[in-house]
N, C-alpha and C positions, 0 to 999 in steps of 0.2 A: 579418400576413405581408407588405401590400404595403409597410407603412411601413419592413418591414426589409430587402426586396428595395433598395428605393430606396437606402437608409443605404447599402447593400453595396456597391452598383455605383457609388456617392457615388466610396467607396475604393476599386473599382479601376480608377476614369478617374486618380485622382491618380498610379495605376501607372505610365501611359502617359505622362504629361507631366511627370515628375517633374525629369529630368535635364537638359530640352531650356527648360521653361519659365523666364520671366522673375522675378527676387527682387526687384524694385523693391517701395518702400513702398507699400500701398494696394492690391496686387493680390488683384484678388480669386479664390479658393480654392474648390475643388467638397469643400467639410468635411463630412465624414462627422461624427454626433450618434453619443452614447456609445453603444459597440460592446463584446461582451467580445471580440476579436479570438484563435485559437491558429492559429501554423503551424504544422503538420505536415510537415515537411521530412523528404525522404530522402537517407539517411546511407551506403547497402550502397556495397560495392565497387565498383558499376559505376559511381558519381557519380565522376568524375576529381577531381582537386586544384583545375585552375582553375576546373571547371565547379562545384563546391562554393564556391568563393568568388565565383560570380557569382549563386548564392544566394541567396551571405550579404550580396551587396549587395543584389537583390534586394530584401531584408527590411529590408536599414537602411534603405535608399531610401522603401518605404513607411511604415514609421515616423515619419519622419521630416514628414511630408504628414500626421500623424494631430493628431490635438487630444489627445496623451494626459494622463490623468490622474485623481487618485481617483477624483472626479463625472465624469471624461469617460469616453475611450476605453481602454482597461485592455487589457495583450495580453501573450501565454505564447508560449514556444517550446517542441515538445515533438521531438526529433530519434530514427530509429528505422530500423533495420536487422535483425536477425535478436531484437534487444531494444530496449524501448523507454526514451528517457533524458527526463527533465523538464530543460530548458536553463533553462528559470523560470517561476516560475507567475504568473498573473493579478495574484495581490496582492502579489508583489515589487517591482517597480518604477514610480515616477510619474512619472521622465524619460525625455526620448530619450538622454542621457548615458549612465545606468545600464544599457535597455536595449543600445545599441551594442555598449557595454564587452563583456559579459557576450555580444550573437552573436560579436562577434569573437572571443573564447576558445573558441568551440566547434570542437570535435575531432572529425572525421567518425568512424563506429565502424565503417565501413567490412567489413560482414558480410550476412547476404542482406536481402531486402524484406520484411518481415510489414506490410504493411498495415496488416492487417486489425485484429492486434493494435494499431498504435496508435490507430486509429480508435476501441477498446473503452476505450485507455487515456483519451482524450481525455473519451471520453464519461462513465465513471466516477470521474477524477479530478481532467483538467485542466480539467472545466466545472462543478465543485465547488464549494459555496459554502466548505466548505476551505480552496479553495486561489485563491478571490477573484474566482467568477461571481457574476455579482448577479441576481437574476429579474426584474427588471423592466426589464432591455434586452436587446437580441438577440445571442443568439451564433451565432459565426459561424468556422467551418473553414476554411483555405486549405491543402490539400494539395498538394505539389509532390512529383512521379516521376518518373524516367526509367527505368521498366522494369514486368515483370508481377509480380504481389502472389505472392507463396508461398505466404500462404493465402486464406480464404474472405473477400471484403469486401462482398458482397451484402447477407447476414444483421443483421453487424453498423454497416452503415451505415444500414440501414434502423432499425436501433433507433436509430441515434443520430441522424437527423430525427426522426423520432416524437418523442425527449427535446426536439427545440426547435432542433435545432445544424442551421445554414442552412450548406451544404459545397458549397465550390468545388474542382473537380478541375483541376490543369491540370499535362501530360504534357508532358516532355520530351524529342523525337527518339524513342527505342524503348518511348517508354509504349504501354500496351495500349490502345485505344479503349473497348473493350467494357466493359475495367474501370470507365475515366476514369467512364463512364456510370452503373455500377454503384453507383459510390461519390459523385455527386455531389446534391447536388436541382436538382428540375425548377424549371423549364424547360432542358433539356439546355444549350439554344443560350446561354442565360445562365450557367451554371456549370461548363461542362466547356469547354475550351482546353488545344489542342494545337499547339505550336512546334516547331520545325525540329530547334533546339540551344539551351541556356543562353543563349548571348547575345544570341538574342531575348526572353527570359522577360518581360526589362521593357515589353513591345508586347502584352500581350495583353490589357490592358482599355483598347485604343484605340475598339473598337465602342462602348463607354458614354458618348464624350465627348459628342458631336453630341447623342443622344437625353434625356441625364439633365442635363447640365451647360453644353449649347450650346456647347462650347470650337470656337474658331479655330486649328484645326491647326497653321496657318503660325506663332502665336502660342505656340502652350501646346506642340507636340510635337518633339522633334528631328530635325525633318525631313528635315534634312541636305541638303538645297539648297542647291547650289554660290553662285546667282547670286540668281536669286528663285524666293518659293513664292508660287503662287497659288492662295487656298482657294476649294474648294467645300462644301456642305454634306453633313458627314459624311467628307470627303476634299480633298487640296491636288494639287499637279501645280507640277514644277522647270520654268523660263524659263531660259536665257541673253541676258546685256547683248551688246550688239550685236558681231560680230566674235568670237563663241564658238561652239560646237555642242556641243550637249546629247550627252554621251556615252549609252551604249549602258545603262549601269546607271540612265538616266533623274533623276538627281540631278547629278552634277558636268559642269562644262563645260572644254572645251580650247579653246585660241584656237587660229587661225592660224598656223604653223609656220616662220615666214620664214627658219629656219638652215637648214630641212631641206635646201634647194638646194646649200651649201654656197658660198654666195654672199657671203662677209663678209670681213675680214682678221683675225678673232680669232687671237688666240697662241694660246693655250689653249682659253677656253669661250664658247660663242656660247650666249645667250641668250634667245629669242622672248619678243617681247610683241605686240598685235595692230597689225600694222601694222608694226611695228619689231623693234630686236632691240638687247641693250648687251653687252658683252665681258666675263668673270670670267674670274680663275685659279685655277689649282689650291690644294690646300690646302700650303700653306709659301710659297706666293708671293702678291705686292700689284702690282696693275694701275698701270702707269706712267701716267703727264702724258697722253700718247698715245691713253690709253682703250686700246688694242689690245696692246700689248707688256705682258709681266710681268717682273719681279725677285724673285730668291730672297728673303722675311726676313731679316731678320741679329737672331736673338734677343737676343745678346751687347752690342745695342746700346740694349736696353731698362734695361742695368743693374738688373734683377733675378734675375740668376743666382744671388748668393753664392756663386760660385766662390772657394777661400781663395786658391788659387794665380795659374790661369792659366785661362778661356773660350775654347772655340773651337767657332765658328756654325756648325751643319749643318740640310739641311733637317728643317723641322719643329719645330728644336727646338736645342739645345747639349749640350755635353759640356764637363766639367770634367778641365783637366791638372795633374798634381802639378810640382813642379822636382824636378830632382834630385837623388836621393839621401833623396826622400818616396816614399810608396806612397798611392795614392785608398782612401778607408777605403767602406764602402760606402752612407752615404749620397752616393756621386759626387760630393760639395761637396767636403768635408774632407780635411787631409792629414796621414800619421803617419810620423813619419822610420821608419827600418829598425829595425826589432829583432835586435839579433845574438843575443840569449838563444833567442830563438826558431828558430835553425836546430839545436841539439840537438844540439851539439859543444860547450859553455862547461864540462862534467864536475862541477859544484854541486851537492853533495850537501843540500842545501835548497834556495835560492835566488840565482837567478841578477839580475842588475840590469844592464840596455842602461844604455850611455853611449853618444855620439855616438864613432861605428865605431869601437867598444870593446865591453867588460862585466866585472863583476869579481861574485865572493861573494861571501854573507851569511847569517848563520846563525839560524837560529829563537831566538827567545827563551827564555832557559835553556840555547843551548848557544856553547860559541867555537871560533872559527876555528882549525883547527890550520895548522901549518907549512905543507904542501904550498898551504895558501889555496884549497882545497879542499873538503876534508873536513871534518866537525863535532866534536867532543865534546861531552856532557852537565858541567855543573857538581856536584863531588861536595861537597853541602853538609853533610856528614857529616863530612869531613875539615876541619873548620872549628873542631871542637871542643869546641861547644857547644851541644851538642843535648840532657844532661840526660835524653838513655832510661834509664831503669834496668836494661832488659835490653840490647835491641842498636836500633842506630839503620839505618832504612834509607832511599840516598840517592834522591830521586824528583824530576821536572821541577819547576824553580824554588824547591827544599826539598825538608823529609826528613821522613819518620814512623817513632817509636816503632812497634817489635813484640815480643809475650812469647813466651817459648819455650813450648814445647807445653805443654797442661793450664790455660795461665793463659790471665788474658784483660785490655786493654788497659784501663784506668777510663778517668773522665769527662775528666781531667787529661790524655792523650794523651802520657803520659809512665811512670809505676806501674803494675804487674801485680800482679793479684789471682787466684787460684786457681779457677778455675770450679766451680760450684754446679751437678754435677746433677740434680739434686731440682728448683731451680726451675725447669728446663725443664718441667716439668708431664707430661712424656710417664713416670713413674716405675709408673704403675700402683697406686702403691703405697696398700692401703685405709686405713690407719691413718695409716702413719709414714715418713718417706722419710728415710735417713739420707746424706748424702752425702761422699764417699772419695776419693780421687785416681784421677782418671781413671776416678772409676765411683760407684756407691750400692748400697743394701743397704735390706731393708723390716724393717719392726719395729711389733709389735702391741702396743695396749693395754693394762695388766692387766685381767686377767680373761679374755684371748683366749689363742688360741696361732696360729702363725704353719700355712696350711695347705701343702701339697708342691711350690704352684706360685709360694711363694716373696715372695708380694702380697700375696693374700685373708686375712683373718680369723677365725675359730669360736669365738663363744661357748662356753661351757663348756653340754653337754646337760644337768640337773637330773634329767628323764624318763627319762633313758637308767638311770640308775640302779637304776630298776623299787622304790621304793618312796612313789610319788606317791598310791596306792589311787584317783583318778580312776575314776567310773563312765562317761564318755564319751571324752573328751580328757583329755591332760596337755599342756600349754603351758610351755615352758623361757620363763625369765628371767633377767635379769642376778641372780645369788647365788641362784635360787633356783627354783620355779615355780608354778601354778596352776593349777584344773580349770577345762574349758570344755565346753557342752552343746553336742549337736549342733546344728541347725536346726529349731524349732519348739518346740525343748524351753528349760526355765525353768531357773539351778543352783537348789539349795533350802538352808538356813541351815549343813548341815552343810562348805558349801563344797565337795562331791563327788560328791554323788548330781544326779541329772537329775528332770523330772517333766515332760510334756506340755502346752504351752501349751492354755487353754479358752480361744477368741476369740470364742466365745457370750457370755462374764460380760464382755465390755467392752462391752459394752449398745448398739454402734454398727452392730449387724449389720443393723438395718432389716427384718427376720424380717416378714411380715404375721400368719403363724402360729406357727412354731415353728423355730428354730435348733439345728441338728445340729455339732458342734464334732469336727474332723478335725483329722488332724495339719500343720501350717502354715495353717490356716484354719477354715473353716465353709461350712455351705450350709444355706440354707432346703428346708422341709416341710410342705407342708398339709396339712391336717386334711381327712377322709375327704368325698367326695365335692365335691371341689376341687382346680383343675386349676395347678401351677404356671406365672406366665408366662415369658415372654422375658427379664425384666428378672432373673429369679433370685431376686424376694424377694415379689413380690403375688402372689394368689389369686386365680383367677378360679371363680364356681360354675358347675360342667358346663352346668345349665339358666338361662342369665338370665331368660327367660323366668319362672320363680316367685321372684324376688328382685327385680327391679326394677318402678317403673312405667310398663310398655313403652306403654300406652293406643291399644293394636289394639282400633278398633272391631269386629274379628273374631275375628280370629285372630293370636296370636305365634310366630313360628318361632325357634328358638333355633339360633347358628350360633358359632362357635369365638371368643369372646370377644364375640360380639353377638349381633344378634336384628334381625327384620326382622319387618313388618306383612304379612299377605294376608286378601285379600277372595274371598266367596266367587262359585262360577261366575256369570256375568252379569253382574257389579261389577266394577268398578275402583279402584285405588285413588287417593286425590287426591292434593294435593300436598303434603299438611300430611304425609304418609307413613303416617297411621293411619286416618283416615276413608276409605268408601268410597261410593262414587258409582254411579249407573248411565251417564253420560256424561261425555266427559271433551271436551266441543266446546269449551266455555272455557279449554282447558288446551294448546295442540299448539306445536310449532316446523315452523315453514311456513319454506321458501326458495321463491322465486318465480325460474325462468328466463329472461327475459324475449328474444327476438331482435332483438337490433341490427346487422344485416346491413343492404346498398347496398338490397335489394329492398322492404324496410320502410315506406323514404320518410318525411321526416321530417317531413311530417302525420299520417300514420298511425301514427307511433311516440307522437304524442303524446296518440293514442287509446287505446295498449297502457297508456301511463300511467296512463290514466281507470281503464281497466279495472282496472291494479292496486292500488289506491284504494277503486275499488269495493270490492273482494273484502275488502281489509283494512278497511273502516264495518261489514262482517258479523261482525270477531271481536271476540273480548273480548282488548284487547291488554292487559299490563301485565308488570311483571316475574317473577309467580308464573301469570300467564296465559299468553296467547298470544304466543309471540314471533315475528318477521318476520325475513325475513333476503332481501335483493335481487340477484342476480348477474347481468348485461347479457353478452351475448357474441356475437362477429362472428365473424373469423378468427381471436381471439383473448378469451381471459375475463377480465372486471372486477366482483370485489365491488363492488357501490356501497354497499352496508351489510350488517354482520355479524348474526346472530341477537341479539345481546346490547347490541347499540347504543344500539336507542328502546325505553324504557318507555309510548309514549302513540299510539293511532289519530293526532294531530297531530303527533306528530313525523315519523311514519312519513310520511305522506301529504308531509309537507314536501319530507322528502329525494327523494319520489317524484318531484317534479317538477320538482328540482335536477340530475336523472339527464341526460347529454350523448349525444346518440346518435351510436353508435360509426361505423355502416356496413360498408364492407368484408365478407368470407364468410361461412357459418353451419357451424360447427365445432359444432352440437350434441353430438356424441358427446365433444367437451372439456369440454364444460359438463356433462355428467352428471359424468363423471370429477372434475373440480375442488367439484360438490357431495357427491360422497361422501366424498373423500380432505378435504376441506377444511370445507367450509360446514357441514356438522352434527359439526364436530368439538368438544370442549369448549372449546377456545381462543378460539372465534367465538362462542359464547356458546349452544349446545348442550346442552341440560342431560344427565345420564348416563344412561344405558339401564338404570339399575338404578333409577330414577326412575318408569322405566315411563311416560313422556310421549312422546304418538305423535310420527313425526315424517314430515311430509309434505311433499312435492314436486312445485311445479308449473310444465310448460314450457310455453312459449308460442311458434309459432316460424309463418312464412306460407312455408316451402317450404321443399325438400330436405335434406336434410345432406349437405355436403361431405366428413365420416371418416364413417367404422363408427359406428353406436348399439348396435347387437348386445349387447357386453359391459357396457358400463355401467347400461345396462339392464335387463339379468339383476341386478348386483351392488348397485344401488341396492334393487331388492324383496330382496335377499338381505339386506340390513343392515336390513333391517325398515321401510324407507322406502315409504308411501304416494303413488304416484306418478299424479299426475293430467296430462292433455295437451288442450291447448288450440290448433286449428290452425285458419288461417283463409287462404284464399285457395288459393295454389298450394301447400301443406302437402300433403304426403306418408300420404294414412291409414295403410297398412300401417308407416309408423314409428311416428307417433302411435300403432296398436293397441299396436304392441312395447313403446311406453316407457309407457304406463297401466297400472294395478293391476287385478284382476279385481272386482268383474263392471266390463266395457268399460261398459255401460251406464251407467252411476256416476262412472266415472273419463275418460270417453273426449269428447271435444265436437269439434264443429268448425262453421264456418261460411263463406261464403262473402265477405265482405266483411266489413269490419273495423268497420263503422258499427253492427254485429247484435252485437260483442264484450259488448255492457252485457247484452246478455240469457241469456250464456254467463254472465255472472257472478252472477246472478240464482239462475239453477238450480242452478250449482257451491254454493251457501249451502244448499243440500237435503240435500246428500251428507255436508257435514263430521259433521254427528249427525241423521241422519235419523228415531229419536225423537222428540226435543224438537221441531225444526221441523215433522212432521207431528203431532204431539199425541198419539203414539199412546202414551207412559207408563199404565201400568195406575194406576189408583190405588185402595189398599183401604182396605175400612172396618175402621177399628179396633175396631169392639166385636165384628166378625164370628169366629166361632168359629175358623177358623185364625189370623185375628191376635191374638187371646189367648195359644194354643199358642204360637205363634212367639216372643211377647214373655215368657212363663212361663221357655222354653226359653234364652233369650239373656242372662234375670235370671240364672239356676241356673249357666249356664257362668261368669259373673260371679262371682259369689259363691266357684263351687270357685276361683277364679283368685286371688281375695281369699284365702282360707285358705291355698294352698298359700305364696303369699308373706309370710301370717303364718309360718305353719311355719318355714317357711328364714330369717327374720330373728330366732325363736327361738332356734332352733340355734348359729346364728351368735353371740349374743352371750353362750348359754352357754358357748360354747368360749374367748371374750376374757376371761371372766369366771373358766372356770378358768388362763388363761396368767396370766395378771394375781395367782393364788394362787401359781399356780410360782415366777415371780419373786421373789417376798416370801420 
């Protein structure tokens, strides 16, 4: 973290000296090392136009100072107003070209301030390896504001240090403080900055030069010192050359005033220097021989007027004259004689033509002048004589076209008329035939049709209508004739007239297990007596698996609607094989361990809770049909460090154990109940199912108070059949520890006072897990004793009927395939 504080503040001394410092070869640069850089720039309405482009300098400016590039410094713009926009991300660009380009195009969105939202988008998107953060250098926020966030930036700033993103806040004029604060990392004094207006923005990583980069103010910053700057360390201070006095704003100087007296012979402008003073004129005039007198300019005599006419010199400047009987056109150079057409009395029925003070007619092309010289006519090239229409010729500008009288129409020749066709217009409707007539058409059908009332349509001749078809279902009309047709399901049969029932049993593809029933348009299956048909519509299941299968219940088989499940009798358990039964099940459990990673723990002591949870797992039989482990650390907030289904091995586990980082921060135990019941012994984490019958136990560990309610979780953990044991030590709370342990307390409940005494807690908790086996106390009988004969006579005999009854049912069963199989044939 220090080596990316450093890098940071590297880039924002380069802020402060960017514009003012020296570009000679050789200089040496306070270079920030590869950085993933994003701005977060605000866009809302309140940012004005220039103070948005003093931004966007700003940005370039810094840029510009970076070493960027693949392997280097890499940087995004993210811009955000009431929504948030990506300007570019990380892995678009490797110059300062590309980036420039690309701020310069941005378009304020000019809507309210969300923050907070881009802070989440930043965190989620634009520090993505997506979109081209890298993990193995620092990234790093520069937020700019001028105003308060609309929503919450607390929340989500803090996740987004936590992710790694090192944020700088810095407020523009009516930024908030409180927020700036909210939303930057510590140390405040190094990440939050607050300026007057925009066009200080570029001054505010002036504090970092002196301490990170040793810069000489007078040197690296634009100091703005009239005459001279004189540094100090960490700060400069403005001098004036002799014969000045430092103005009031402490940078520029003024000399000596010698006009103010009014003591000179200037024409026009008296001009102080220290000590003296020299004479100027105004603007259109040049200072005489004299020093003291001025004269007007005379432009006119630079001979760059291009005047076409005539120039005449005025102050400041010239004006251009026409001679007479021209007009000034309005580049003020040029000159255009008079237009007489243009005063809209020459009466030119087209066009009018200026001559020198005159004008005369002229007529558009295709027409000539008549008498009056005047007016137009068209040329009638029809009266020419040779136009070759065959109907009538019509005369049109510059020539003539062929037209036929009505009903015809013009050919390709633009001379012959042909009689219109309309049929081929397509619009005839006609179904068959389209006959076409003068000035109309007419429909006409097929033989073997007749024409129906609406004059278009066509109708087969009916066959059926006739009524001597004898069809037992349908009669189907044909051209000349017609034929029978079966309803749906049904077959014709040879006489070509009668129907008969499809059997879709005899096409042998019904998949039947037992027996095939044939319905009309289909079939369904049917089993045979005391068998249950399934889901699927064609297999059998028997009512009892139990006497048909080899279910291999060391005890007992219970039969359940398509299956069967093993139980053991009172005092046993059963294992994991699903058949055998056991009287302990200590090698068998899904343990989650809570462990407290709170500030109070202290990270000596946490690495004692380690030992401890180590211990406790050298006591079980871990492996993947044994015991499994599942680790959750939690402060103010919960972290699986490892799932129940993770390690198969005491060494893996203990590995991970001691891989575990501690958290610090609050004791939110009552979240850490809640995220092991909703979570940690869920089958996803590697929890095996409740219908497994594999205990499942929980144990917390915690050295003082809970900051939420335990209350619920508490209760809801014993309610889900979770075995909850507690483990406190030091300033632990008993009355929580009693609430969150199973009963008897005595069994489930520990505590001690110092965390050096934890191995001897974990000692005793090895008592509890099967308190049989570890104190010795399994009975063990003699088998030749006369109840264990009984016992063993008894357990043959249920065997044996178990044996028979699933001869029985696999008799049956294959007398029944044995008569289907005769059906068939």
């Amino acid at each position: 973290m220090r080596r990316l504080l450093v890098c940071v503040c590297v880039l924002l001394a380069f802020i402060a000296v960017m514009e003012a410092r020296p570009k000679a070869a050789g200089d040496q640069k306070c270079k920030s090392g590869p950085v993933d850089l994003v701005f977060i720039i605000d866009g809302s309405r309140s940012v004005r136009p220039h103070e948005f482009e003093t931004m966007r300098k700003f940005m370039i400016d810094i840029i510009h100072e970076l070493d960027v590039g693949r392997d280097a410094t890499r940087v995004g713009v993210v811009q955000y107003s009431s929504q948030v926009q990506n300007v570019f991300s990380l892995k678009d660009f490797t110059t300062h070209q590309q980036m420039v380009k690309a701020i310069n195009e941005i378009i304020p969105l000019a809507q309210g301030t969300m923050t907070g939202l881009a802070i989440r988008y930043a965190m989620n998107v634009a520090f993505s390896t997506v979109e081209g953060a890298r993990t193995n250098v620092p990234h790093v926020a520069v937020i700019v504001t001028d105003g308060r966030p609309q929503d919450r930036v607390a929340e989500v700033a803090a996740a987004a240090r936590e992710s790694g993103i090192e944020i700088y806040a810095v407020g523009v004029a009516r930024a908030d403080m409180t927020s700036l604060r909210a939303m930057a990392s510590p140390p405040f004094e190094d990440h939050v900055f607050l300026v007057e207006s925009f066009d200080l923005i570029h001054q505010f990583g002036l504090q970092f030069q002196d301490k990170l980069c040793k810069i000489d103010l007078c040197i690296e910053s634009d100091h703005g010192c009239d005459h001279i700057c004189e540094s100090s360390p960490g700060s400069y201070q403005c001098l004036c050359l002799p014969g000045y006095t430092l103005n009031e704003d402490g940078k520029t100087c003024t000399a000596i005033d010698l006009c103010a007296d009014g003591k000179h012979d200037c024409e026009q402008i008296c001009i102080s220097s220290p000590g003296s003073f020299t004479c100027d004129c105004n603007t259109g005039y040049t200072l005489n021989e004299d020093k003291r007198t001025c004269t007007m300019i005379d432009y006119c005599s630079f001979g760059n007027d291009s005047c076409e006419h005539e120039c005449v010199s005025i102050l400041n400047g010239f004006n251009c004259r026409c001679n007479e009987g021209y007009t000034l056109n309005e580049d003020k150079k040029t000159c255009t004689m008079i237009d007489y057409c243009s005063f809209g009395n020459d009466s030119c029925e087209h066009e009018c033509v200026s001559v020198l003070q005159s004008f005369y007619c002229r007529c558009n092309e295709g027409y000539t002048l008549n008498e009056d010289e005047t007016t137009c006519t068209m040329i009638d090239y029809c009266s020419f004589g040779n136009d070759s229409c065959e109907h009538e010729c019509v005369s049109i500008l510059n020539g003539f076209s062929c037209r036929c009288k009505e009903g015809y129409t013009l050919n390709e020749d633009k001379k012959t008329c042909t009689m219109i066709d309309y049929c081929s217009f397509g619009n005839d409707s006609c179904e068959h035939e389209c006959v076409s007539v003068l000035n109309g058409f007419f429909c006409r059908c097929k033989e073997g049709y007749t024409l129906n009332e609406d004059k278009k349509t066509c109708t087969m001749i009916d066959y059926c209508s006739f009524g001597n078809d004898s069809c037992e279902h349908e009669c189907v009309s044909v051209l000349n004739g017609f034929f029978c047709r079966c309803k749906e399901g049904y077959t014709l049969n040879e006489d070509k007239k009668t129907c008969t029932m499809i059997d879709y049993c005899t096409f042998g593809n019904h998949s039947c297990e037992h027996e095939c029933v044939s319905v009309l348009n289909g079939f369904y299956c049917r089993c045979n007596e005391g068998y249950t048909l399934q889901e699927d519509g064609k297999t059998c299941q028997a009512d009892n698996l139990c006497n048909v299968v080899e279910h291999g219940c060391e005890y007992q088989c219970v039969s359940t609607p398509g299956s069967y499940y093993c139980i053991c009798p009172e005092g046993h358990l059963l294992q994991d094989d699903g058949k055998s039964c056991g009287s302990c099940r200590s090698s068998n459990i899904d343990l989650v361990l809570l462990i407290d990673g709170s500030k109070s723990v202290r990270p000596q002591n946490f690495e004692l809770v380690k030992q401890f949870v180590n211990q406790v797992v050298d006591q079980l039989e871990v492996s993947g049909h044994g015991t499994r482990v599942g680790l959750v650390q939690y402060s103010s907030r919960v972290r699986t460090e490892f799932p129940l289904g993770m390690y198969k091995s005491k060494e893996e586990i203990k590995a991970a154990v001691m891989k575990v980082e501690y958290m610090e921060k609050g004791t939110m135990t009552g979240l850490a109940l809640k995220h092991m019941v909703e979570n940690s012994f869920s089958e996803a984490e590697g929890a095996r199912a409740l219908s497994r019958n594999v205990p499942r136990v929980g144990l917390v560990f915690t050295d003082g108070r809970s900051q939420d309610d335990i209350t619920e979780w508490s209760k809801k953990a014993k309610e889900a059949g979770i075995t909850m044991y507690a483990v406190g030590v030091g300033k632990a709370v008993e009355d929580e520890l009693r609430q969150i342990a199973s009963e008897p307390l005595d069994k489930h409940f520990f505590y001690t006072a110092d965390f050096t005494a934890i191995s001897q807690i974990a000692e005793n908790l090895k008592l509890n897990v099967c308190a049989e086996e570890s104190q010795g106390e399994i009975e063990v009988k003699n088998p030749c004793a006369c109840e264990s004969l009984v016992e063993f006579q008894q357990a043959t005999m249920t065997t044996l009927n178990q044996l028979n009854q699933k001869l029985s049912a696999m008799t049956m069963r294959l007398e029944k395939l044995e008569n289907q199989l005769l059906t068939r044939k």
